[in-house]
C-alpha positions as CSV (number, residue, x, y, z in Angstrom):
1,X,0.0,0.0,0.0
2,X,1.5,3.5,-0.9
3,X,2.3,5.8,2.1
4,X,1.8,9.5,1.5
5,X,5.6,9.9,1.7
6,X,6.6,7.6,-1.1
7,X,8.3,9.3,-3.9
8,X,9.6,12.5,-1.6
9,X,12.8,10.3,-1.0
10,X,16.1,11.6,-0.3
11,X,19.1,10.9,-2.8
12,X,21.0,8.2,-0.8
13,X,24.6,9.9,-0.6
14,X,22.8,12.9,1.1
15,X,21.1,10.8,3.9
16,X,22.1,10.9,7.5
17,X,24.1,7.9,9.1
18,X,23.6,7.1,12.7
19,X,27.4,6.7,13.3
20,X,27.7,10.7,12.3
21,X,25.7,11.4,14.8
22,X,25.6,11.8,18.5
23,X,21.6,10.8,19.3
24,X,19.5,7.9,18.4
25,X,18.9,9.0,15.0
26,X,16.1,6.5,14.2
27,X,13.8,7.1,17.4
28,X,14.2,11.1,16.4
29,X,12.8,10.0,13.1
30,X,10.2,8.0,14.0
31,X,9.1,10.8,15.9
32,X,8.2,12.6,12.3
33,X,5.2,11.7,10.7
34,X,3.2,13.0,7.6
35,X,-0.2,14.8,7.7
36,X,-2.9,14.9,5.2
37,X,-5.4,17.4,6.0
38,X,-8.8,18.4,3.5
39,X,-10.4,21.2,3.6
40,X,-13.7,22.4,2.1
41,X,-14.1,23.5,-1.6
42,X,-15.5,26.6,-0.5
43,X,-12.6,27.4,1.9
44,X,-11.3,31.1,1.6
45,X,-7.9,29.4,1.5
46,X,-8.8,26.5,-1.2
47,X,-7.8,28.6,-4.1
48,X,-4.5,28.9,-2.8
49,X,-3.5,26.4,-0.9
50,X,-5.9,23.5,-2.4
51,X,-8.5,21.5,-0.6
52,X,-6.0,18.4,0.1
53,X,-2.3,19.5,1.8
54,X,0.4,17.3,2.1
55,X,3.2,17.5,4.8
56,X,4.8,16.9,7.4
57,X,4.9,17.1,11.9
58,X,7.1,16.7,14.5
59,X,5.3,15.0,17.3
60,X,6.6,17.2,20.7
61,X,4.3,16.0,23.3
62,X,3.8,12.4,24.5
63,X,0.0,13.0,24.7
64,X,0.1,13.0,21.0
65,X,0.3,16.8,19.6
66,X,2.1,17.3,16.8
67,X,3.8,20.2,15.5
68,X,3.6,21.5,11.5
69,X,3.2,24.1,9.7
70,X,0.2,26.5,10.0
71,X,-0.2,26.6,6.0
72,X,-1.1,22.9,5.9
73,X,-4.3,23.1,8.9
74,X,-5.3,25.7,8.0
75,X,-9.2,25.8,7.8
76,X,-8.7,21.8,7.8
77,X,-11.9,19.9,8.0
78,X,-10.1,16.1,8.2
79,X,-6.6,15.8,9.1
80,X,-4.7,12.4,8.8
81,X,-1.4,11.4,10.4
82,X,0.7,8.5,8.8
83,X,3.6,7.2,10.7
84,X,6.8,5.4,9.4
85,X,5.5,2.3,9.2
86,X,2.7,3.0,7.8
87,X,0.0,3.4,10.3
88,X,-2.5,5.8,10.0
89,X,-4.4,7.8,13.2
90,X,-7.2,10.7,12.9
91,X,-5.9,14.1,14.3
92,X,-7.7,17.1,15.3
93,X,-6.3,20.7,14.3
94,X,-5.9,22.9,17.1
95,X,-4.6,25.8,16.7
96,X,-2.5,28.3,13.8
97,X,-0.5,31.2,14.5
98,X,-0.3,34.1,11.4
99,X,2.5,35.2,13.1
100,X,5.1,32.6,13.3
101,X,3.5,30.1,10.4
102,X,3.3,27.6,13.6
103,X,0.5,25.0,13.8
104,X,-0.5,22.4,16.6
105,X,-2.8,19.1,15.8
106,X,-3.9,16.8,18.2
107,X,-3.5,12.7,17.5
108,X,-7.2,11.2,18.6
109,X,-5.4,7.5,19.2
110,X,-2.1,7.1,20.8
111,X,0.6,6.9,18.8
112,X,3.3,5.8,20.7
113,X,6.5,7.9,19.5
114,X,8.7,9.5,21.6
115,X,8.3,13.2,21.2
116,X,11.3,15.0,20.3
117,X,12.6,17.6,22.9
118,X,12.5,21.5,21.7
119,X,16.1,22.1,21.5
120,X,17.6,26.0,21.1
121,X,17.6,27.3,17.9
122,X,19.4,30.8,18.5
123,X,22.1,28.5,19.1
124,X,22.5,27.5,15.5
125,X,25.5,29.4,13.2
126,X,26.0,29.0,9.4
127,X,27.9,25.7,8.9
128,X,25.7,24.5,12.1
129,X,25.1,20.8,11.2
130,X,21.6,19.4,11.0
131,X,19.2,16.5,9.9
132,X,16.6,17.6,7.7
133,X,13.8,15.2,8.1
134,X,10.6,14.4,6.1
135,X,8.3,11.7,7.3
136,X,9.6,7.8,5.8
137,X,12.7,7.5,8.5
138,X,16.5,8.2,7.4
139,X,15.4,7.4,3.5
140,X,13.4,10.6,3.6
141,X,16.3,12.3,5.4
142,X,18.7,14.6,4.3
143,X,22.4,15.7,6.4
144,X,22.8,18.7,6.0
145,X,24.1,22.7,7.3
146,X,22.4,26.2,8.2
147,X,23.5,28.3,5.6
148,X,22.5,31.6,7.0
149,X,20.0,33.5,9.1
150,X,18.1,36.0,7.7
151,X,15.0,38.5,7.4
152,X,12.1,36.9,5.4
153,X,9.4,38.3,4.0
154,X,6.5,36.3,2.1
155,X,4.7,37.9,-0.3
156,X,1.5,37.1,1.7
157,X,1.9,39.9,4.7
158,X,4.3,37.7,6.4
159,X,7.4,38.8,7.8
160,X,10.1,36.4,9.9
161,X,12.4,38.8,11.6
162,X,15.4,35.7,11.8
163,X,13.8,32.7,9.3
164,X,16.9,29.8,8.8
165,X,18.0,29.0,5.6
166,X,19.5,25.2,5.0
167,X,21.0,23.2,2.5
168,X,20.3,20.8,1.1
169,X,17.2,21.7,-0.2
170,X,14.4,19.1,1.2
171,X,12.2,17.4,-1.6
172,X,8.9,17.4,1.2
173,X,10.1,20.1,3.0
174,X,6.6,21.4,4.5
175,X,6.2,20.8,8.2
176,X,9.7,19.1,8.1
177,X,11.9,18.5,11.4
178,X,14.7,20.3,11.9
179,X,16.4,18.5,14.0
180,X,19.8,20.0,15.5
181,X,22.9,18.1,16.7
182,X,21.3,16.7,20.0
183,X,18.5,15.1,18.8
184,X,16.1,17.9,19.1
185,X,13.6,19.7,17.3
186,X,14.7,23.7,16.4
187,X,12.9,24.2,13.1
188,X,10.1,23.4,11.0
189,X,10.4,23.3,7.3
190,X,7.9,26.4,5.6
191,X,9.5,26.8,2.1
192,X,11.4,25.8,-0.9
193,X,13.9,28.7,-2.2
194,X,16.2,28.7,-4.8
195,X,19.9,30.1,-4.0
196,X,22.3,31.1,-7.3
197,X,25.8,29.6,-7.1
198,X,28.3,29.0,-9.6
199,X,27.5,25.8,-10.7
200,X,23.5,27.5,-10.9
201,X,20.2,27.3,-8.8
202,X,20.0,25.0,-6.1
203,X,17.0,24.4,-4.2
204,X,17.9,25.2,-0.2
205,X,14.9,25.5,2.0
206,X,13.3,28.0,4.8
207,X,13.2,27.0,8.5
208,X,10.9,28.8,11.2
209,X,13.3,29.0,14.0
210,X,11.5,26.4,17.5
211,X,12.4,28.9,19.9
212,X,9.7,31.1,18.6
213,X,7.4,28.6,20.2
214,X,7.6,28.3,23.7
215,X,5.7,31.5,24.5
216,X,2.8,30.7,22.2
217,X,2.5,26.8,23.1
218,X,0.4,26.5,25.7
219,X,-2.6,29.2,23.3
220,X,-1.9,27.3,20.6
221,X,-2.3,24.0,22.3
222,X,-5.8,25.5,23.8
223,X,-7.4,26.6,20.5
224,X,-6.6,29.9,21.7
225,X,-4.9,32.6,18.8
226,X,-1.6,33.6,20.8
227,X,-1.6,37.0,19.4
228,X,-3.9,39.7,18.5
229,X,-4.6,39.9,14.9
230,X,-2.4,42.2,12.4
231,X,-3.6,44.7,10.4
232,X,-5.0,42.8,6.9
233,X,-5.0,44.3,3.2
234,X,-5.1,41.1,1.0
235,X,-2.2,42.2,-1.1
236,X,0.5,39.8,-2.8
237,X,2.8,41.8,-3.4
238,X,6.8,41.4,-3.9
239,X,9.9,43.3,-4.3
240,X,10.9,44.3,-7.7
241,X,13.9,46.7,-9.2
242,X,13.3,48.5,-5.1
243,X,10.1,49.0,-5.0
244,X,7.7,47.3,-3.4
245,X,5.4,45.8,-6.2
246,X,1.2,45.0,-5.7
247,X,0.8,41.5,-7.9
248,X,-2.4,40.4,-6.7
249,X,-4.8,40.9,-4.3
250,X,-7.0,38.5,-2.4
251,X,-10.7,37.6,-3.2
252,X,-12.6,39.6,-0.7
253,X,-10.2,41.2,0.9
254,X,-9.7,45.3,1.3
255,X,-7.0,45.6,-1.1
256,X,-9.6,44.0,-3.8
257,X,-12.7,46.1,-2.5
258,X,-10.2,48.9,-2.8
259,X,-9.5,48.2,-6.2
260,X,-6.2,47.7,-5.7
261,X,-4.5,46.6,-8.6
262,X,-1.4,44.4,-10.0
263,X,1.4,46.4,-10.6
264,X,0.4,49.6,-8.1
265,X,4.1,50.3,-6.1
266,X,3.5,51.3,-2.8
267,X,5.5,54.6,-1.8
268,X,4.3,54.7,1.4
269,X,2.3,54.2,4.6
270,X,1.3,57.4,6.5
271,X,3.3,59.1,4.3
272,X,6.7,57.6,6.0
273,X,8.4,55.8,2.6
274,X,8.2,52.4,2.3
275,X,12.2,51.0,1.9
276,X,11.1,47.2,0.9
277,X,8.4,44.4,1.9
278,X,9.6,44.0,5.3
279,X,9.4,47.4,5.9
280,X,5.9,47.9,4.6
281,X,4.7,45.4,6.8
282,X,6.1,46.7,9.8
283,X,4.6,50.6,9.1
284,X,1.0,48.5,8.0
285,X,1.0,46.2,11.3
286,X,2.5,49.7,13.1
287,X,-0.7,51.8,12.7
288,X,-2.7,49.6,15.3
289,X,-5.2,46.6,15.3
290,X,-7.2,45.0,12.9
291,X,-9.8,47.0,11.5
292,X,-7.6,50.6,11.2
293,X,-7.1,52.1,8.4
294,X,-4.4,52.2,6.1
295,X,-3.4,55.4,4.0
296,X,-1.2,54.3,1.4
297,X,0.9,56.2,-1.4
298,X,0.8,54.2,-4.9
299,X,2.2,54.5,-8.1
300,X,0.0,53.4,-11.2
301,X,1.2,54.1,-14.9
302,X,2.9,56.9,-13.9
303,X,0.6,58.7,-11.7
304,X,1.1,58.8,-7.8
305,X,-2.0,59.2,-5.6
306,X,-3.4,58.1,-2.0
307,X,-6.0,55.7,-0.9
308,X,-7.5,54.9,1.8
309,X,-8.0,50.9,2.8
310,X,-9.3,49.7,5.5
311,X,-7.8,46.8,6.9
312,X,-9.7,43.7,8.1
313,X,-8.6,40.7,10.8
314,X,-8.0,37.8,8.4
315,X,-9.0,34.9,10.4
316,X,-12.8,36.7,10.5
317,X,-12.8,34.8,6.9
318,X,-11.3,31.0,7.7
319,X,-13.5,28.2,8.4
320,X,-12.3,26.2,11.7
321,X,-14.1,23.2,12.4
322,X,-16.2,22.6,15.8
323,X,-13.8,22.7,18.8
324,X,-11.5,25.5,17.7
């Protein structure tokens, strides 16, 4: 019977060995598992994301919660865990935090894993060795380094102020264990990237760091949103030639109502100048809660003018199902 893992494999001279390392690499792997989750067609995050998600958790509590990925729960109706060899066991999603990307689920049936400890990820340096683990044990495994800590900023009005960036890029890396050189958990996979060398692109993937979690674990855990919700346009928008570039907007959001287009460059916020994404973020979250409004300076075909949008709390529009 085909596992949900099966074809994400890892080449095989890229795999970890136990001898390199200093824990009981195969119990830390078991500990990963991968999660199916469906979510209703008329979802406000099916066009995006789809209505079935395939990843990845890190099981951190011997009660059964398991930690992924918001993206991947988010507004899940059904969410399935599969474990290495195969078994499968009903989960309930708990809990997603906009601001991290973190997400909690709960297993309904014990699945008797170890959970792997929350280790310390401000620890970790470029050339900091780590396993990069995918669900399937060490043949969905990679060995491999931090490359750098950095700023992030996602397109989607998300904004990591120190993500981790590794190598070697992950071929399931969504919800993915980190896993540093004691056995514990200090990141979980959130993106594929592409870095230029000279040899060309190489895929290298995007890490939220674990120690963002322990002061939004036990909320989380309870259903409970950790923090109070952002200020909310609904733009995509990205950074092109340094300017901060509109290239969509989300269906019912306030950027769309405000006819917000594709292609508007935001100047900037309250009249202070907008430098780059992660600085038009920080003056849109700045102006207060959910609900205030946004004065914005754009550029469109050559003419600048304001607007006025008024910003919305996102999670008003998500469907969670009974319990949450």
């Amino acid at each position: 019977m085909a596992r949900p893992f099966d074809g994400y494999e890892v080449e095989a001279e890229l795999r970890p060995q136990a001898r390199d390392c200093a824990f009981d690499l195969e119990q830390a792997l078991n500990s990963v598992v991968a999660l199916e989750a469906r979510v209703a067609p008329d979802a406000f995050t099916a066009p995006i994301l789809g209505t079935e998600r395939l990843g990845n958790g890190a099981v951190i509590g011997a009660n059964g919660l398991v930690l992924t990925i918001g993206y991947l729960i988010t507004e899940a109706a059904e969410v399935t865990l599969t474990l290495n060899d195969g078994a499968r066991v009903a989960a309930h999603p708990l809990g997603v935090d906009a601001v991290t990307g973190f997400g909690v689920v709960q297993a309904l049936e014990p699945l008797g894993l170890p959970a792997l400890p929350l280790g310390d990820s401000r620890q970790l340096r470029a050339e900091s060795p780590v396993v990069i683990a995918g669900a399937g044990g060490r043949t969905h495994a990679a060995a491999g380094q931090v490359l750098t800590r950095m700023p992030f900023a996602g397109y989607w009005e998300y904004l990591l102020d120190d993500a981790l960036i590794t190598e070697p890029g992950h071929p399931h890396w969504s919800g993915a264990a980190l896993i540093g050189a004691k056995g514990d958990l200090v990141g979980v996979g959130s993106l594929s990237l592409e870095a230029r060398s000279r040899e060309g692109p190489k895929p290298i993937n995007m890490f939220v760091p674990i120690d963002l979690l322990p002061p939004i674990l036990d909320d989380l855990a309870r259903g409970k949103a950790p923090h109070a919700p952002r200020p909310w346009l609904g733009v995509l928008a990205q950074e092109m030639q340094d300017r901060v570039v509109i290239v969509g907007t989300s269906p019912q959001s306030p950027a769309a109502r405000a006819e917000l287009k594709a292609g508007d460059m935001v100047l900037a916020v309250a009249g202070q100048p907008v430098a780059d994404l992660a600085d038009f973020y920080q003056k849109l979250w700045a102006l207060g809660p959910a609900g205030v409004v946004a004065p914005l300076t754009l550029a469109r075909e050559g003419d600048v003018f304001d607007v006025e949008v008024r910003s919305a709390d996102r999670t008003k529009l998500l469907k969670w199902p009974r319990g949450n």
